[in-house]
C-alpha positions in Angstrom: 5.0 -37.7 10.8 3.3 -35.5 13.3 5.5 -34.0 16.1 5.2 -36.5 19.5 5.9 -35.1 22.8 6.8 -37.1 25.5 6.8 -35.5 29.4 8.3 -37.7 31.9 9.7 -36.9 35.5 13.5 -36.9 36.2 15.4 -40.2 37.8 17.5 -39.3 41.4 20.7 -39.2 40.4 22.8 -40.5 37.2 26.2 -41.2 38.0 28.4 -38.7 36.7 30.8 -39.4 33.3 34.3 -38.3 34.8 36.0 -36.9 32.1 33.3 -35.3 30.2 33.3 -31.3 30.2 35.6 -31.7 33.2 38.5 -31.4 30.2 36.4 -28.8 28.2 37.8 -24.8 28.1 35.8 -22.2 27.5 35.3 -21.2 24.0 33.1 -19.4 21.8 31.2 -21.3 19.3 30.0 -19.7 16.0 26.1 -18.5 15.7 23.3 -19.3 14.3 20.2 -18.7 13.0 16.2 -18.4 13.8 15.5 -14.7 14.5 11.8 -13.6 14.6 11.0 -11.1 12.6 9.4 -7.9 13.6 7.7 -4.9 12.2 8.7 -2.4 14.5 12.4 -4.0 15.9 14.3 -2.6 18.0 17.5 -3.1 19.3 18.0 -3.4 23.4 16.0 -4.6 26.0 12.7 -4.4 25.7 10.4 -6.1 28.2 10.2 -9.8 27.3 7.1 -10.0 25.2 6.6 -11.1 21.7 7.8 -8.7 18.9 4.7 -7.0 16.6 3.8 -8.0 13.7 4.7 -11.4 11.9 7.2 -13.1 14.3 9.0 -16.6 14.8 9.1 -16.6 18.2 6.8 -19.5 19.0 4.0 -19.5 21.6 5.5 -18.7 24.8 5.1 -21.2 27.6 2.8 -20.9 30.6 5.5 -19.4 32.8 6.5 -15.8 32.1 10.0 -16.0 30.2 13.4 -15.1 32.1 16.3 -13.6 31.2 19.7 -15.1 31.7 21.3 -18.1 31.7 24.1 -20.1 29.1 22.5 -22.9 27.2 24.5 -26.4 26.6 23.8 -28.0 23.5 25.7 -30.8 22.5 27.2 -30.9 19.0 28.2 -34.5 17.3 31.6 -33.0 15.8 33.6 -30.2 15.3 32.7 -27.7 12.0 34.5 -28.8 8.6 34.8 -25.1 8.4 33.0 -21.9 8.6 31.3 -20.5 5.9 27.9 -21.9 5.8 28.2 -20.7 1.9 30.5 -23.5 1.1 29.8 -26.2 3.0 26.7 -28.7 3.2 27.4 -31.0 6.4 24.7 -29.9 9.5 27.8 -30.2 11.0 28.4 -26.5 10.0 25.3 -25.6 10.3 23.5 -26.5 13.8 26.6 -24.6 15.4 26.7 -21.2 13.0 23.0 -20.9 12.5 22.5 -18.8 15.9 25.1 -16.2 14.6 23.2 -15.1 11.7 19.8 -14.2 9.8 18.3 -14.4 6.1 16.3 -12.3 4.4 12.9 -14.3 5.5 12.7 -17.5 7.6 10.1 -20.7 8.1 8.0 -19.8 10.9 8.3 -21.5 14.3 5.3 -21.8 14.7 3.9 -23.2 11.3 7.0 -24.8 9.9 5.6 -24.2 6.1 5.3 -21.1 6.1 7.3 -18.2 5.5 7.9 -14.8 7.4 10.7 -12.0 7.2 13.4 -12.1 9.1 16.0 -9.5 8.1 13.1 -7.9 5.8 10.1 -6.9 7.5 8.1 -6.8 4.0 8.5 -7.4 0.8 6.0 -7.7 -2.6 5.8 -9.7 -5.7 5.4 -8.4 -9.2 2.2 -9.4 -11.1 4.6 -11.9 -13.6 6.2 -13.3 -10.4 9.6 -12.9 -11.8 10.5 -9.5 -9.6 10.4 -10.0 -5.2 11.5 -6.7 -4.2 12.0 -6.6 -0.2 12.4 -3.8 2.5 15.0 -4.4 5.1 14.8 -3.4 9.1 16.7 0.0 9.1 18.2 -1.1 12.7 20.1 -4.1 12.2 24.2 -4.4 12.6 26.9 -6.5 12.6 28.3 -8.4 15.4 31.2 -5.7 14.8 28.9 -2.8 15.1 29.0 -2.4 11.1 25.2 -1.8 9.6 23.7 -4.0 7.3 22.6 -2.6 3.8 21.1 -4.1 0.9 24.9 -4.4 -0.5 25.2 -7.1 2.3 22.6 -8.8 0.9 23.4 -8.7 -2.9 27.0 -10.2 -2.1 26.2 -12.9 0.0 23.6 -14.1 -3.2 25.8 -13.2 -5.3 28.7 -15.3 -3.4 26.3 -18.0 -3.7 25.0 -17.9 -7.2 28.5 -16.8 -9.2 30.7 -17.9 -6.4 34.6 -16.1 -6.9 37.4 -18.6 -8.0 38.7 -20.8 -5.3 34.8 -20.3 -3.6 32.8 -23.7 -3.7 28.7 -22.7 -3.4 26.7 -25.4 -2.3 24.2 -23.0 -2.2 24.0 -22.7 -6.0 22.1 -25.7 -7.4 18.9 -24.2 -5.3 19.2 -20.9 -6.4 19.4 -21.2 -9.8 16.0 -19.3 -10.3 17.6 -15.9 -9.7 19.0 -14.1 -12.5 19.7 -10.7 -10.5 20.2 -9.2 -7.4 19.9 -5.4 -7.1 20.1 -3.0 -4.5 18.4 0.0 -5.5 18.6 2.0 -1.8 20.7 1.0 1.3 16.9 -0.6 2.8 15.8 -2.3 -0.3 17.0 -5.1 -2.3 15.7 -6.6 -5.5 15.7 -10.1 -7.0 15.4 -10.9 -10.6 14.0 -14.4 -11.6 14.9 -16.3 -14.9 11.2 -17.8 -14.2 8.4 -17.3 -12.0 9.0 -20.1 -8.8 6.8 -21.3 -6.6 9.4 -22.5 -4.7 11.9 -19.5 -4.3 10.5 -18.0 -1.2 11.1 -21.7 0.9 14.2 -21.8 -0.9 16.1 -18.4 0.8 14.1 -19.2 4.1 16.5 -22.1 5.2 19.2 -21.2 7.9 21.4 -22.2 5.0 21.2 -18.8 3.5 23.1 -16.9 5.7 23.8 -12.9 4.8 27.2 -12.3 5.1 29.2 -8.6 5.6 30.7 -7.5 2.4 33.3 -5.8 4.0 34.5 -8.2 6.0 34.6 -10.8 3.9 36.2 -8.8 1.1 38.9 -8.3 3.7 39.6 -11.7 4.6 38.8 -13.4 1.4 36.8 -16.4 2.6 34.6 -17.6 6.1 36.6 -20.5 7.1 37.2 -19.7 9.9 35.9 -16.5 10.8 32.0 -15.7 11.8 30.6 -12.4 11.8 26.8 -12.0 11.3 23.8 -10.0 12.7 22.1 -12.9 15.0 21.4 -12.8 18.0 24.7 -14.6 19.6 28.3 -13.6 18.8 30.8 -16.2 19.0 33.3 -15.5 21.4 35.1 -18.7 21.2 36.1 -22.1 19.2 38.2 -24.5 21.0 38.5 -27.3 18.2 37.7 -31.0 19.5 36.0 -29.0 22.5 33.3 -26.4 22.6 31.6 -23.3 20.7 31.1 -20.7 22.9 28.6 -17.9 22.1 27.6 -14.9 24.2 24.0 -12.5 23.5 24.2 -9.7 20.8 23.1 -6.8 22.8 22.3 -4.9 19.9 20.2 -7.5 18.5 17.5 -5.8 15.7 14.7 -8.2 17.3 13.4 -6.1 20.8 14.0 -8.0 23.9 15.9 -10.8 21.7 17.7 -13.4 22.8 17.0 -14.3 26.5 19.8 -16.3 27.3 23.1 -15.0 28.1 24.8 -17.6 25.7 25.2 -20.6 24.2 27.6 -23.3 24.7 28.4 -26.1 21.8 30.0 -29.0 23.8 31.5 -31.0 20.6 31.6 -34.9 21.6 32.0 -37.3 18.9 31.2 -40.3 21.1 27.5 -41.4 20.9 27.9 -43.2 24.2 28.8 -40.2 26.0 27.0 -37.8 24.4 23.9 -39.4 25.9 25.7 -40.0 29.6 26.1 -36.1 29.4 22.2 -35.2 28.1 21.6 -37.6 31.4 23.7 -36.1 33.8 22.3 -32.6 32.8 25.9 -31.5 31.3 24.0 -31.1 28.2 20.4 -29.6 29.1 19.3 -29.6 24.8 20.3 -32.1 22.3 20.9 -31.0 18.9 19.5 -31.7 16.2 20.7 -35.0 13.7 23.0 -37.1 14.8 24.1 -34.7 17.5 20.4 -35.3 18.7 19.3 -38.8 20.4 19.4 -42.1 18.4 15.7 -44.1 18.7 17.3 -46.4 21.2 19.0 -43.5 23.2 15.3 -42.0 23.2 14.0 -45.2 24.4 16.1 -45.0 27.1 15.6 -41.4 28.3 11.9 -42.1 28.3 12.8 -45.0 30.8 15.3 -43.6 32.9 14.4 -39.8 33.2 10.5 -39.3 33.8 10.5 -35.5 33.6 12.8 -35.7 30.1 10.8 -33.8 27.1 11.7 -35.5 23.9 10.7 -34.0 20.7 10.2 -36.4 17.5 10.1 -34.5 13.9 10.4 -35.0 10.3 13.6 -34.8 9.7 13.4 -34.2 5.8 16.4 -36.7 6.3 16.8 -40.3 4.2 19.1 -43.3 4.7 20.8 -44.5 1.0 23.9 -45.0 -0.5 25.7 -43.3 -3.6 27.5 -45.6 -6.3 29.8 -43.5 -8.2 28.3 -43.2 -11.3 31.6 -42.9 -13.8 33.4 -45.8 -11.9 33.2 -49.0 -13.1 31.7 -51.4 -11.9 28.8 -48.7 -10.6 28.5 -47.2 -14.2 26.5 -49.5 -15.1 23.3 -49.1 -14.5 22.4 -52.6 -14.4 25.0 -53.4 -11.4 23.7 -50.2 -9.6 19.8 -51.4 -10.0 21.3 -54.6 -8.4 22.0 -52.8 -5.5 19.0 -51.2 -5.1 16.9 -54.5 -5.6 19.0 -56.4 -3.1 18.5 -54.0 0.0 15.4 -55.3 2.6 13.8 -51.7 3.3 11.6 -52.6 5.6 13.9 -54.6 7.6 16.4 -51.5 8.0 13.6 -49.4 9.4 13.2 -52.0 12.5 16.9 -52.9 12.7 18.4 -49.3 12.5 15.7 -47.5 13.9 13.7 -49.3 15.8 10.5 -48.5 14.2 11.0 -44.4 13.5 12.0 -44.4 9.5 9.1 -44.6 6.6 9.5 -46.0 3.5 9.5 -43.7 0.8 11.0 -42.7 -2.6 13.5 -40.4 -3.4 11.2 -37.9 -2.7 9.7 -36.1 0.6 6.6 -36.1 2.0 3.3 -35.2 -0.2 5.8 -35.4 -3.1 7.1 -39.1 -3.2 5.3 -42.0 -4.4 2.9 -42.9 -1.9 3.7 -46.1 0.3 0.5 -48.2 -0.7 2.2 -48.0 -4.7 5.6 -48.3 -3.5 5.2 -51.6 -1.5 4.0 -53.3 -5.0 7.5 -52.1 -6.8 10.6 -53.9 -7.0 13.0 -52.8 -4.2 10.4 -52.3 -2.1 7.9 -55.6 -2.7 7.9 -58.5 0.5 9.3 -61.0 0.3 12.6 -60.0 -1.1 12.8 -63.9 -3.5 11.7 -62.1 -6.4 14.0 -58.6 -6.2 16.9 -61.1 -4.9 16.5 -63.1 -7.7 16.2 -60.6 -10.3 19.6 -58.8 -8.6 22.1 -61.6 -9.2 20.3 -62.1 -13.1 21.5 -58.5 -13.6 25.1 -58.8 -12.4 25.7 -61.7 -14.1 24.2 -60.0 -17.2 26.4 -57.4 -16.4 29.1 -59.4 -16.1 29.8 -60.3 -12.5 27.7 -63.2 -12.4 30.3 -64.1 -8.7 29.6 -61.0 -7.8 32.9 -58.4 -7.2 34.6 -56.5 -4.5 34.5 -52.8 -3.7 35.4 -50.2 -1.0 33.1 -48.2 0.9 33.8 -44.7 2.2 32.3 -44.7 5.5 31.9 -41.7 8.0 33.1 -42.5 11.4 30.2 -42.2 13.3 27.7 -44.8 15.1 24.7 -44.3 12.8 26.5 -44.4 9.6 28.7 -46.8 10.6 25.6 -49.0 11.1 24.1 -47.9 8.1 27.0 -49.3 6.2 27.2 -52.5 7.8 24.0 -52.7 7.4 24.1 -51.8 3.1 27.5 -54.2 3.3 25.3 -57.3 4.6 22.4 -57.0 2.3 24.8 -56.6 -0.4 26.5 -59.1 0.3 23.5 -61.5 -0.5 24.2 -61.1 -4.2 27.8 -61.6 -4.0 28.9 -57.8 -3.8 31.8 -57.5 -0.9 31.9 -54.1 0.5 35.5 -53.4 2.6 34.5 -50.4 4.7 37.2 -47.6 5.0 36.0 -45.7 7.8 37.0 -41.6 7.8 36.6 -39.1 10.6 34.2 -36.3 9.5 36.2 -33.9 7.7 38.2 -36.2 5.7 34.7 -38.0 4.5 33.8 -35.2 3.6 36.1 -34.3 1.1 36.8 -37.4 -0.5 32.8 -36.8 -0.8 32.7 -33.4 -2.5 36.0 -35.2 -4.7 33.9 -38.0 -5.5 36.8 -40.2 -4.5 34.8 -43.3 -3.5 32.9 -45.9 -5.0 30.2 -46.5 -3.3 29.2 -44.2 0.2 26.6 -45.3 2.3 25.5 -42.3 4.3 22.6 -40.3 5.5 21.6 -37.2 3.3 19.0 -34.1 4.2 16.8 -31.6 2.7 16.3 -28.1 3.8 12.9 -28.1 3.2 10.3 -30.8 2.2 10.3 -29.3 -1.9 11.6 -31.5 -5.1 13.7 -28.1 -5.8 15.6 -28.8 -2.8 16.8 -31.9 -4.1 18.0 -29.7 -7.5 21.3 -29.8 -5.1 22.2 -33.4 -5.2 21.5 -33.8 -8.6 22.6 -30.6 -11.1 24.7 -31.2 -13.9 28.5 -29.9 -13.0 29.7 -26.4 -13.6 33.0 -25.4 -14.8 34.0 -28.9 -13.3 32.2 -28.8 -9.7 29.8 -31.2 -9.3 28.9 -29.4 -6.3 26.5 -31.7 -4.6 25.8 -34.4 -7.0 28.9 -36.5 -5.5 28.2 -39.5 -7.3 28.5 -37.7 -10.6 25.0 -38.7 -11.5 24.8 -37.7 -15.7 21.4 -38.7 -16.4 20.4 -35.7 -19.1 16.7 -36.9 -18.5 16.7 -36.3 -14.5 18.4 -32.9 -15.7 15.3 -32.0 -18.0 12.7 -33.4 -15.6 14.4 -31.2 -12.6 13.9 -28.0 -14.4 10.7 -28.9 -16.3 9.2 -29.1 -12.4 11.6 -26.0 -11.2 9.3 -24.1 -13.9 5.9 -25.8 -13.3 3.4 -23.0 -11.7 0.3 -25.1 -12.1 0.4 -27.8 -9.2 -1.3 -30.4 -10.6 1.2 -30.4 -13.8 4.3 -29.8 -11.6 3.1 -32.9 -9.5 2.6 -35.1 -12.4 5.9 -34.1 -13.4 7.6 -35.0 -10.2 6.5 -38.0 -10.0 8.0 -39.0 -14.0 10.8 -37.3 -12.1 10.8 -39.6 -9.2 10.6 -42.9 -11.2 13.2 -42.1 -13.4 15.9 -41.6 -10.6 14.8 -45.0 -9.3 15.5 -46.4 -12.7 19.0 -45.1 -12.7 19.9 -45.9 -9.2 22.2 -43.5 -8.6 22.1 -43.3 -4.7 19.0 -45.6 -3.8 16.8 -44.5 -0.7 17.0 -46.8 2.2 14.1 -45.4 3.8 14.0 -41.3 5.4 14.3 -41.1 9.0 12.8 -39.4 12.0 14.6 -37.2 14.2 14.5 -36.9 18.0 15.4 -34.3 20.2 16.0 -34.5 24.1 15.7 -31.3 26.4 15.5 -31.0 30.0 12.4 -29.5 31.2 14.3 -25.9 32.3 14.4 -25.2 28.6 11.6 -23.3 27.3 10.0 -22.4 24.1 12.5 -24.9 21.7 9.6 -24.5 19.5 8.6 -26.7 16.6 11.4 -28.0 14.3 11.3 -29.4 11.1 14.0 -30.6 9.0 18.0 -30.0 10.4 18.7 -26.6 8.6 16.3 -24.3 10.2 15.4 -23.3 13.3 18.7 -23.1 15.6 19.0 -19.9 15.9 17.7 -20.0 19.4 16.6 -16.8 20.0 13.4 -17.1 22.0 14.7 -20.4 24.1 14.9 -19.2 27.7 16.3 -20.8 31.1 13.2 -21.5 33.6 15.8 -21.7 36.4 
């Protein structure tokens, strides 16, 4: 879906929400990530113009940017923890990301496409299986420390061969690296076990965050500590109330950030998160659920004229995991059940009022395309025949009454609604879903513990590649399932995922994606509802956002600046 921008003038007044930010102290929230990259960097303040060479500061707008200026950008909850190493909830993410930088990033201004970020080049053996890169000589830590190469060969290597008591959810997409070596203090090598088209998106997500070696050798994880090389240092974390970030001066990227700092306001309430985006407490929304449901958009576009609200693929899907190694979900027949019973397109207009597309399990280009899928069961209108063929199953299966089961639900308005949603379609077959709603944090760990049975939720990609979906699905290591929560065992999915990982030749990767694609439909191990759209709500002071694409890139927020 193609980016739409709406431009609308402001409304007088809203009436203000009392307590809102009125109870909020100031406090630093952690950084994150989307640093252009430049050629020639420099730390300091340069003029504000665009960096040489390949950059990801998008186009700049009309006006001439300004310096100055905190940013508020409201956050949906607080972190689970830290370390963007460990954890896989955007929750972590969109409020770190602006504290540090990868080796290369997507670009701004062309989403698919890659640029450095802390390497300003790089090359690629003839046999694809050596990328050896040269870092910006200028670049420090937030504590005045100076990045190396030795930086950069832990933090991959934290993420590939992760020390005891360290959980990676970073692994499962890096499994293509064999090696990291740093041959100088500038340079720094990576061996692949195969030549991957993929591996250059892959360490471009904000995800893949280079960490100090130093300082985390000293304090043994990043739970709670953030120390990178963005461009904004946090300053301060008031839990249950804000993030507070203030500019890295000594910022590698010349004339980065504009803005003084950066404010997280963390409000779990959907309600008043949107009172405060109206109020202009909040000037940005961010992005996922921290961003503006379709109906909140719906009323911004009515109620505030000079609004600017951004709509993007979110790489983002609706579905619901059944754990695969509980019965009654392991079996696959009570599990393609579910997956028959649930009215797709009907949760596209009820949920989302018209944003979500149909699609398969996987993304864009990849995924079967909607003209095929419409004729498959699950998908096919009207829902007699997949109804039908549902209850044949479970009572083959041996529930032909149907059964009861408990549903680990995130407290939160759009995945509560997506599980009432999954219990009432269900429940059309004779499958009775209690919900057990948990704040955040608890959810997820009973998640990453697989304690549930079945978990109705919303799940995202970094990028729009197969690979990134490696993740959800890898077989276990050393007894971490990592990712794959539903303990999905399918040794055929496993073959398929790195038959494709492999695949240099398009045409044969494609084809076998798409035996790939069908064959997680057959096991139903976390059906896709539909994959969503995501909207974004700024206030027309906030300049260059850029283009965004997915939730895990691009909130770094170094070239956003304050028109008054």
């Amino acid at each position: 879906m193609k980016m739409r921008i709406w431009t609308r003038g402001l409304l007088c007044t809203i009436a203000v929400i009392g307590l809102f930010l009125a109870s909020c102290t100031t406090a630093a929230p952690p950084p994150g990530t989307v640093a252009p990259t430049t050629r020639t960097g420099t730390s300091g303040g340069a003029p504000p113009s665009p960096p040489a060479g390949p950059s990801a500061t998008p186009k700049p707008s009309a006006d001439q940017p300004r310096y100055g200026g905190t940013l508020a950008i409201s956050a949906q909850q607080d972190p689970v923890s830290l370390d963007m190493h460990q954890e896989s909830t955007y929750l972590v993410e969109n409020v770190i990301q602006c504290a540090y930088n990868g080796v290369t990033q997507f670009d701004p201004r062309n989403p698919e496409e890659v640029i450095g970020d802390l390497a300003k080049s790089w090359e690629v053996s003839r046999d694809g299986l050596t990328y050896t890169f040269q870092l910006h000589n200028n670049v420090k830590f937030h504590d005045g420390s100076p990045l190396t190469s030795q930086d950069v060969q832990f933090s991959f290597e934290r993420m590939t061969n992760p020390p005891r008591g360290i959980r990676s959810s970073r692994r499962p997409s890096l499994e293509a690296i064999e090696k990291v070596e740093a041959p100088s203090k500038d340079t720094v090598t990576f061996k692949l076990r195969y030549p991957a088209s993929f591996f250059l998106s892959t360490i471009s997500t904000g995800w893949i965050a280079v960490y100090s070696r130093a300082f985390v050798e000293r304090k043994g994880d990043m739970k709670n500590d953030v120390l990178g090389t963005g461009p904004f240092k946090l300053k301060a974390y008031a839990q249950g109330t804000s993030l507070e970030y203030v500019k890295n001066a000594d910022y590698f990227v010349s004339g980065r950030p504009y803005l003084d700092g950066i404010t997280f306001y963390i409000v779990k309430d959907a309600g008043t998160r949107l009172a405060a985006f109206r109020t202009g407490q909040i000037k940005l929304t961010g992005p996922g659920a921290s961003g503006l449901t379709p109906t909140d958009a719906e009323t911004v576009r009515k109620t505030m004229p000079q609004a600017v609200l951004l709509s993007y693929p979110a790489f983002s899907r609706t579905e619901f995991l059944m754990h695969n190694q509980r019965k009654p979900w392991s079996d696959v027949r009570v599990r393609r059940a579910a997956h028959l019973a649930v009215d797709r397109q009907k949760a596209i207009t009820v949920l989302e009022q018209g944003y979500g597309e149909l699609g398969s399990e996987m993304p864009g280009k990849w995924g079967i395309p909607k003209e095929e899928l419409l004729k498959m069961p699950g998908w096919r209108q009207p829902k007699d025949a997949d109804l039908a063929e549902a209850k044949r199953l479970l009572a083959e299966a041996g529930y032909p009454d149907g059964f009861a089961s408990k549903a680990l639900v995130r407290a939160e308005k759009q995945f509560e609604e997506l599980s009432v949603y999954v219990a009432d379609q269900l429940a059309k077959i004779g499958i009775k879903l209690e919900l057990d709603v948990k704040e955040p944090a608890v959810r997820e760990k009973l998640q990453n513990e697989g304690a549930f049975e079945i978990h109705p939720r919303i799940g995202s990609l970094a990028y729009a590649d197969p690979q990134d979906l490696a993740r959800y699905w890898s077989p276990p290591r050393g007894g971490d399932w990592g990712q794959n929560q539903e303990r999905s065992s399918d040794e055929k999915i496993w073959e398929l995922l790195d038959k494709q990982a492999r695949a240099l030749d398009p045409a044969e990767r494609k084809r076998i994606v798409r035996e790939l694609d069908l064959r997680i439909i057959e096991v139903a191990a976390k059906p896709v509802v539909f994959w969503r759209t995501a909207i974004v709500g700024m206030w027309p002071e906030v300049k260059d956002r850029g283009q965004i694409s997915g939730f895990f890139s691009f909130q770094k927020y170094q070239d956003v600046w304050l028109a008054k």
